[in-house]
C-alpha positions in Angstrom: 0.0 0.0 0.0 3.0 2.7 0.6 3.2 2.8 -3.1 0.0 4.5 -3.7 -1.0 5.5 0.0 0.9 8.3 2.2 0.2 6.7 5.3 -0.9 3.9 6.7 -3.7 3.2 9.9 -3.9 1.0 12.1 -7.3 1.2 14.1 -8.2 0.0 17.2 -11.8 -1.5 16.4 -9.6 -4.4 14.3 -6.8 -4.6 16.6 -9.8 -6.0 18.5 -10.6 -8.4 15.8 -7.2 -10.0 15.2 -4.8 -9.4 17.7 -6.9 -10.3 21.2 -7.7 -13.2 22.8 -11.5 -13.0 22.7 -12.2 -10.9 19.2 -15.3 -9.0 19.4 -17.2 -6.1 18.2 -15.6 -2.6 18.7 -15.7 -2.2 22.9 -12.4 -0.9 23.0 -11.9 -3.3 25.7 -8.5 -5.1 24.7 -5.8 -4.5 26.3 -3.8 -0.6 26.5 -0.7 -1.9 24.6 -2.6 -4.2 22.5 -2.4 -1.1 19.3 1.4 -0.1 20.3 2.1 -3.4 19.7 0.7 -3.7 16.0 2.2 -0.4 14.8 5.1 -1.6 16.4 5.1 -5.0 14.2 4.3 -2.7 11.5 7.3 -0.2 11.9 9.8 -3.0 12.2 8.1 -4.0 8.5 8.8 -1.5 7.1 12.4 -1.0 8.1 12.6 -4.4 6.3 11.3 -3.3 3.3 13.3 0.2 3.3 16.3 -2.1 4.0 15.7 -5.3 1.1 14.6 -2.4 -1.2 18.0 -0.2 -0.3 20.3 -3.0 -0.6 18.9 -4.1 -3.8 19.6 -0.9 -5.6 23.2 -0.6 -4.0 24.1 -4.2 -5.9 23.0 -2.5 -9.1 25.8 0.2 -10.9 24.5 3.6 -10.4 23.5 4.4 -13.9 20.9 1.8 -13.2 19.5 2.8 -10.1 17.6 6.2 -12.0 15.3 2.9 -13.2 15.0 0.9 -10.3 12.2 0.9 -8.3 12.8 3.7 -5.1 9.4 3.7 -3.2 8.9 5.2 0.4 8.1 2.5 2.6 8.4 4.4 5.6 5.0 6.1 5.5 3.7 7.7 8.5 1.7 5.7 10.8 -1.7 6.7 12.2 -2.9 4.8 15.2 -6.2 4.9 17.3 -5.7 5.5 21.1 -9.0 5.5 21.2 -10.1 6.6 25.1 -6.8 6.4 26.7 -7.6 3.3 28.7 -8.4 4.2 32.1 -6.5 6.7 34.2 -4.7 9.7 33.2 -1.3 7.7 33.8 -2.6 4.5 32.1 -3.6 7.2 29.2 0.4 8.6 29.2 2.2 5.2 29.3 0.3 4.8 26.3 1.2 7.5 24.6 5.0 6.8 25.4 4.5 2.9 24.1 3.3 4.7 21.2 6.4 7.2 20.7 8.4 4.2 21.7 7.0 2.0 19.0 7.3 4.3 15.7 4.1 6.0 15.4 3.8 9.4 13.8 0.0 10.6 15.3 -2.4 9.1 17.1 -6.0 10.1 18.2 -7.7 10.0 21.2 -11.4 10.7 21.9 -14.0 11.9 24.1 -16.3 8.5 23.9 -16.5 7.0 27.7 -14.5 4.1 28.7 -16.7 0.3 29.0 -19.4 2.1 27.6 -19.1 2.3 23.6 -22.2 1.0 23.1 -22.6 1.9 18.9 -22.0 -0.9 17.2 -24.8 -3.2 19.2 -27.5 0.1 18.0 -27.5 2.2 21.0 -25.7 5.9 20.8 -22.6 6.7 21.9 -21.5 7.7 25.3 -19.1 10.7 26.0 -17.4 12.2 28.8 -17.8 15.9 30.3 -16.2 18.0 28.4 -13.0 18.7 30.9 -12.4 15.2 31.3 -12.1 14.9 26.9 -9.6 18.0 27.7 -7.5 15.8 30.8 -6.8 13.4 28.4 -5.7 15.0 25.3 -3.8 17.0 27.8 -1.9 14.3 29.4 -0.8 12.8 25.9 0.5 16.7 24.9 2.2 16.0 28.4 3.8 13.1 27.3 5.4 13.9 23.9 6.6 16.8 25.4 8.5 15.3 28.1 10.2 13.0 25.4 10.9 15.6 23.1 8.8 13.8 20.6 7.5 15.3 17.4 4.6 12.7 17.1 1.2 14.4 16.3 -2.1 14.6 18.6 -5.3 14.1 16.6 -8.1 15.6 18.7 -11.2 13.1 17.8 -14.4 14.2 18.9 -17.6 11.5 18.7 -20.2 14.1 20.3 -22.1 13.8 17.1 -24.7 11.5 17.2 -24.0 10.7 21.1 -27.0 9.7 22.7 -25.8 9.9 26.6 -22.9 11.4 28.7 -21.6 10.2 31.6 -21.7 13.5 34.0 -22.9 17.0 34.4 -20.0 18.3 36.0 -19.0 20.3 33.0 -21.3 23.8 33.0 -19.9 24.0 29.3 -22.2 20.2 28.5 -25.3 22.1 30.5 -26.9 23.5 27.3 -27.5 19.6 25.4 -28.3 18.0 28.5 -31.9 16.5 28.5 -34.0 16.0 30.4 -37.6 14.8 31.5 -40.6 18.2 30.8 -43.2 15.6 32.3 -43.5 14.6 36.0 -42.5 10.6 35.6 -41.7 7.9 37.3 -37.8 7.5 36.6 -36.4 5.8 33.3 -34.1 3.6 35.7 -37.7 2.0 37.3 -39.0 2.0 34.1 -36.4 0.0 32.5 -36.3 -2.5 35.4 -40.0 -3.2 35.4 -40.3 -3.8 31.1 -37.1 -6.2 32.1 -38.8 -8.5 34.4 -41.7 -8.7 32.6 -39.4 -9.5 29.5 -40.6 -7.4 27.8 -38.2 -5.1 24.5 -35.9 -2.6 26.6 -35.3 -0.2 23.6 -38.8 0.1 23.1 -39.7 0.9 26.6 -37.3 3.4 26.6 -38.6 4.7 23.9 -42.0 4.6 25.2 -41.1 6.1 28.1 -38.9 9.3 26.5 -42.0 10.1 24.2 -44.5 10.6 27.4 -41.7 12.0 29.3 -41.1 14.9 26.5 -37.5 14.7 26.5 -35.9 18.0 25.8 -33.0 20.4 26.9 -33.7 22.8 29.5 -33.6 25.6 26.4 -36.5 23.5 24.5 -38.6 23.4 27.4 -38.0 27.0 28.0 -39.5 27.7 24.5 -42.3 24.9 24.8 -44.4 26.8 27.5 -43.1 30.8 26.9 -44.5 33.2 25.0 -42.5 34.2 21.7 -41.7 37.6 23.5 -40.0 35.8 26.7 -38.5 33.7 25.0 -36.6 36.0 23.1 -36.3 37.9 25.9 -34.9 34.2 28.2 -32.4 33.9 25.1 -31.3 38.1 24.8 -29.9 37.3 28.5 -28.4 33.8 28.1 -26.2 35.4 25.0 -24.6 37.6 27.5 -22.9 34.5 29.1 -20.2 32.8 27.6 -20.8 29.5 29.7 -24.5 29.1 31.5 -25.2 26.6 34.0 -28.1 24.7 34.3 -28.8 26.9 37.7 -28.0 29.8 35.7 -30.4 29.1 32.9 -33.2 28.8 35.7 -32.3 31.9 37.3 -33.0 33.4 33.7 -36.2 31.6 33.3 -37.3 32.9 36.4 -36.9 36.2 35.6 -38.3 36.1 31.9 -40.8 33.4 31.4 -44.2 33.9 33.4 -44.9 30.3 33.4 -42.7 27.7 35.2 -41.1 25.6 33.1 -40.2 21.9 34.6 -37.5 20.2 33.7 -35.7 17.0 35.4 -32.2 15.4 34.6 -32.4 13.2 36.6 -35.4 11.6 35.6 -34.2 10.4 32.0 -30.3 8.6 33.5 -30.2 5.4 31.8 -30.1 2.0 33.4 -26.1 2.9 34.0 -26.5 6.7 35.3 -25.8 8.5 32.0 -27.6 11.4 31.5 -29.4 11.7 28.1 -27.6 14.6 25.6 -28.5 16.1 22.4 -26.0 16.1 19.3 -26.0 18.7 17.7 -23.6 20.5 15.3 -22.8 23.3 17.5 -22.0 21.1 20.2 -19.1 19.3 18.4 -18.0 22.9 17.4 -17.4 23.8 21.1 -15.4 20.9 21.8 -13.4 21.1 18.9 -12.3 24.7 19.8 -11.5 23.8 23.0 -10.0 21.0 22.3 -7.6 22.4 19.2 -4.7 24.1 21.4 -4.2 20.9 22.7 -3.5 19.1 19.2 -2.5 19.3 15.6 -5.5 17.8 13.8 -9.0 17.8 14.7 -11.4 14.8 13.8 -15.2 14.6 14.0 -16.7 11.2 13.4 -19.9 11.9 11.2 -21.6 8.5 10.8 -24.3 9.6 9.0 -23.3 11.5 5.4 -25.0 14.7 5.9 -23.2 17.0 3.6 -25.0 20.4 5.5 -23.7 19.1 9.1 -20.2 18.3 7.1 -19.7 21.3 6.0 -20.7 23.4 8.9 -18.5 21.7 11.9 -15.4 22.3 9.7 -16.3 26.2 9.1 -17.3 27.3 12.0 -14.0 25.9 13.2 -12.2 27.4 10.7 -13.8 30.3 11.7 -11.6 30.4 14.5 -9.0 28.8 13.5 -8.0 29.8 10.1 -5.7 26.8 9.2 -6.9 24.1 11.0 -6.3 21.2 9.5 -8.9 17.6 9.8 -9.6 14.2 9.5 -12.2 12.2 8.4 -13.0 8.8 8.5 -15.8 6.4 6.5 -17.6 3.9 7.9 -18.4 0.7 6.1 -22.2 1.2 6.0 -22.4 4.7 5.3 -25.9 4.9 2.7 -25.0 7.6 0.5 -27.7 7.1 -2.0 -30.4 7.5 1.0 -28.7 10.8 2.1 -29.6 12.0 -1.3 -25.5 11.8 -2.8 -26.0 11.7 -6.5 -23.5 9.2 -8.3 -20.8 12.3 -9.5 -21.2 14.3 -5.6 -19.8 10.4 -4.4 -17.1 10.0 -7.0 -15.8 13.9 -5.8 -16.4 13.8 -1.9 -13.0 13.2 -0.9 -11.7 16.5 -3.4 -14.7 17.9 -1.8 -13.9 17.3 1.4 -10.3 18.5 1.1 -11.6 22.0 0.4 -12.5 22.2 4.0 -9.2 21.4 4.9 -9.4 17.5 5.7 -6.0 16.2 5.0 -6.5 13.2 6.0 -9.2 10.5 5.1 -9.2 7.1 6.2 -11.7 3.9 5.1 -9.9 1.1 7.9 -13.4 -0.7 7.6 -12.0 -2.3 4.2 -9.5 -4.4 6.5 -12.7 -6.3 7.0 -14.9 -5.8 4.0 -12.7 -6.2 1.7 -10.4 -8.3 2.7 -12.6 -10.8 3.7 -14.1 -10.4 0.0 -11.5 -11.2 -1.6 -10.8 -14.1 0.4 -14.1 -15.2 0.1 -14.0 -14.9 -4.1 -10.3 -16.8 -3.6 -11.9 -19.8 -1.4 -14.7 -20.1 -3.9 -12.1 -19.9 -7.0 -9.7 -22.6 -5.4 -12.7 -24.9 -5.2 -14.6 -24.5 -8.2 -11.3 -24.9 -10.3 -8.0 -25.4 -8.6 -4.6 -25.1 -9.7 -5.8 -24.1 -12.9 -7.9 -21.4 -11.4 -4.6 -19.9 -9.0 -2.4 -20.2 -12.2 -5.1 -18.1 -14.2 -6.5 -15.3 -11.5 -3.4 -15.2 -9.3 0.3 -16.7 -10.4 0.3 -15.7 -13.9 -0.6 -11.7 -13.4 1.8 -11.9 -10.0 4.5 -13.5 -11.5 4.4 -11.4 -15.1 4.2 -7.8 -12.8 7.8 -6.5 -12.2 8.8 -6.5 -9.4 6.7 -9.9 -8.9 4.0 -9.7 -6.5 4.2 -12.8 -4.1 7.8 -11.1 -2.6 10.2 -14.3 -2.4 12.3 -13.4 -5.6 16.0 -13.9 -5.6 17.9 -11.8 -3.5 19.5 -10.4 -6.8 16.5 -9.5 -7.4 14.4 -8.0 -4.6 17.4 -7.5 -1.9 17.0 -9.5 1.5 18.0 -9.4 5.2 21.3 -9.4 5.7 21.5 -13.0 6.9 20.3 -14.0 3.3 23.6 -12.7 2.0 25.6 -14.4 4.0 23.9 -17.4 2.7 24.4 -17.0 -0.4 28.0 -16.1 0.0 28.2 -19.5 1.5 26.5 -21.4 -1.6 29.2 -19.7 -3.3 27.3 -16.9 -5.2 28.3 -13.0 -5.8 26.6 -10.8 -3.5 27.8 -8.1 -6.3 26.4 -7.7 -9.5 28.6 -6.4 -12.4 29.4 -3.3 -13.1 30.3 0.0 -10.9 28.9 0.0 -7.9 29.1 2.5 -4.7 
């Protein structure tokens, strides 16, 4: 891939697939070390392939060497770091097996550890705001101690976040929901459909539709008058950060009508409070969150070109040359989200004009992949040697260099232990001709 590709990923999700004891789905729950220890396997590649590919060209005369092939195997490596794995110190050894192993950036995001709940069809689960901070923090810490040059990626999953894990954070106040409707609590709720067996998603949903679920801002507007509310909103703008006591205090004073409005009510089975995603919200904690890193990330899983295109101006907004990320998932529906066929085939230039730099598909490690392993199996069984000579050996062995990678060490360069083996058989390790 480092012919055509200017970096190369290694994700945490399929660490978690291949490289654990127990595979599963992405939990984020394998071991700290368990992605240093890939990009480490992978850095130590590469090396070999900088070195076979190096001492291949020096056995050939200069003259030659113009036509030889001269790729850059060393591409930067990109590595999930995912939630930092537990404490701040856990999250900083890390960051130093990381340094230690070869990797040029990694991210790290705000999603709540044990509790990354998305790929089973529940919405993800963040932390406050200053804890996201504390950990992109101790990582800056980190590379600074060692003098490292390795880049942060700032990843933020807010959007499409269904719950967060506190309210300790005034700044997360504002997308906080909460129950409009006097209730018994979501927690009884949940526990009552479960012993009588009956669906938990769709008690919960029950229950949030009679509960009215809204921020404290929407059920503000829900029982004002058009003039307070204009009014309740004129004196929230003239804070930078409102609390939820603060936003009462306003209500008080501007809306005639008391406006109810319980937190607590709607916490989940687990104590997370229910939040609202929004792009504005993913905004703020990107801003906050830039000083702290070199590249900013927000995972969209849905391909809404309007949401798209607004996180990455407003921050720009700010700041001017900010550069991004941006990865696919493997089930994104672009057809439903109303992508014509020629909007699809130019997202990714598209994309780049709002200054992502980096775009990354690691879902293909599984889809395609196992594809073509699939279309391989079926081939080998349906015709055989024939088959492999016809689909795979022929084209392989006819490309230059050859595919499969176990040429001749006059052809392809080796370790250095190969050499000596040939010198043994009695062969020249030195072709013809001048060489330097």
């Amino acid at each position: 891939m480092a012919k055509h590709q200017q970096t190369v990923y290694v994700s945490g999700a399929l660490c978690g697939f291949s490289e654990v004891a127990l595979p599963g789905m992405d939990h984020a729950d394998y071991p700290w070390d368990t992605v240093p220890k890939v990009v480490s396997k992978i850095f130590k590649s590469q090396l070999w392939h900088d070195q076979r590919q190096r001492q291949y060209r020096l056995r050939h005369p200069i003259e030659q060497r113009e036509k030889l092939e001269n790729w850059d195997y060393m591409a930067p490596i990109v590595a999930d770091g995912d939630m930092g794995f537990g404490s701040l110190t856990s999250t900083m050894k890390m960051a130093r097996e990381f340094v230690d192993a070869g990797v040029a950036m990694i991210h790290i995001d705000d999603l709540a550890i044990g509790m990354k709940k998305f790929t089973v069809g529940q919405g993800r689960t963040i932390v406050p705001t200053q804890e996201y901070l504390d950990r992109l923090t101790a990582v800056r810490m980190q590379f600074d101690v060692m003098g490292a040059e390795t880049l942060l990626l700032c990843r933020c999953d807010t959007d499409h976040a269904e719950f967060i894990t506190s309210v300790v954070d005034e700044r997360d106040h504002e997308y906080v929901q909460g129950a409009t409707k006097k209730m018994e609590p979501l927690q009884k709720c949940l526990a009552a459909a479960q012993m009588g067996g009956e669906d938990l998603k769709a008690a919960r949903d029950e229950w949030k539709a009679k509960a009215g679920i809204k921020t404290f801002d929407e059920a503000v507007e829900a029982v004002a008058a058009k003039e307070e509310f204009a009014a309740y909103k004129a004196e929230l703008s003239k804070r930078q950060v409102a609390s939820l006591s603060d936003r009462r205090d306003i209500a008080s004073k501007t809306v005639k009508q008391d406006v109810f409005f319980d937190w607590e009510l709607s916490r989940s089975a687990m104590g997370q409070y229910m939040i609202k995603s929004c792009v504005k919200g993913i905004v703020e904690r990107a801003i906050a969150a830039a000083p702290l890193g070199d590249v900013t990330w927000a995972r969209m899983d849905s391909p809404n070109w309007d949401d798209i295109v607004e996180f990455h101006t407003e921050v720009r907004k700010v700041y001017p040359d900010r550069l991004f990320a941006f990865g696919y998932t493997g089930d994104y529906d672009f057809a439903k989200a109303g992508f014509s066929d020629d909007q699809v085939k130019s997202l990714h230039l598209d994309l780049a004009k709002l200054g992502i730099v980096w775009q990354v598909q690691p879902i293909w490690s599984l889809q395609g992949l196992n594809m073509v392993t699939e279309q391989f199996a079926k081939m080998w069984q349906d015709q055989g040697i024939a088959g492999y000579l016809k689909s795979v050996q022929s084209p392989a062995l006819s490309s230059k260099p050859i595919t499969d990678g176990f040429e001749k060490l006059s052809y392809c360069g080796g370790y250095l232990a190969d050499a000596f083996f040939e010198t043994v058989a009695g062969e020249s390790i030195v072709d013809k001709g001048k060489t330097a």
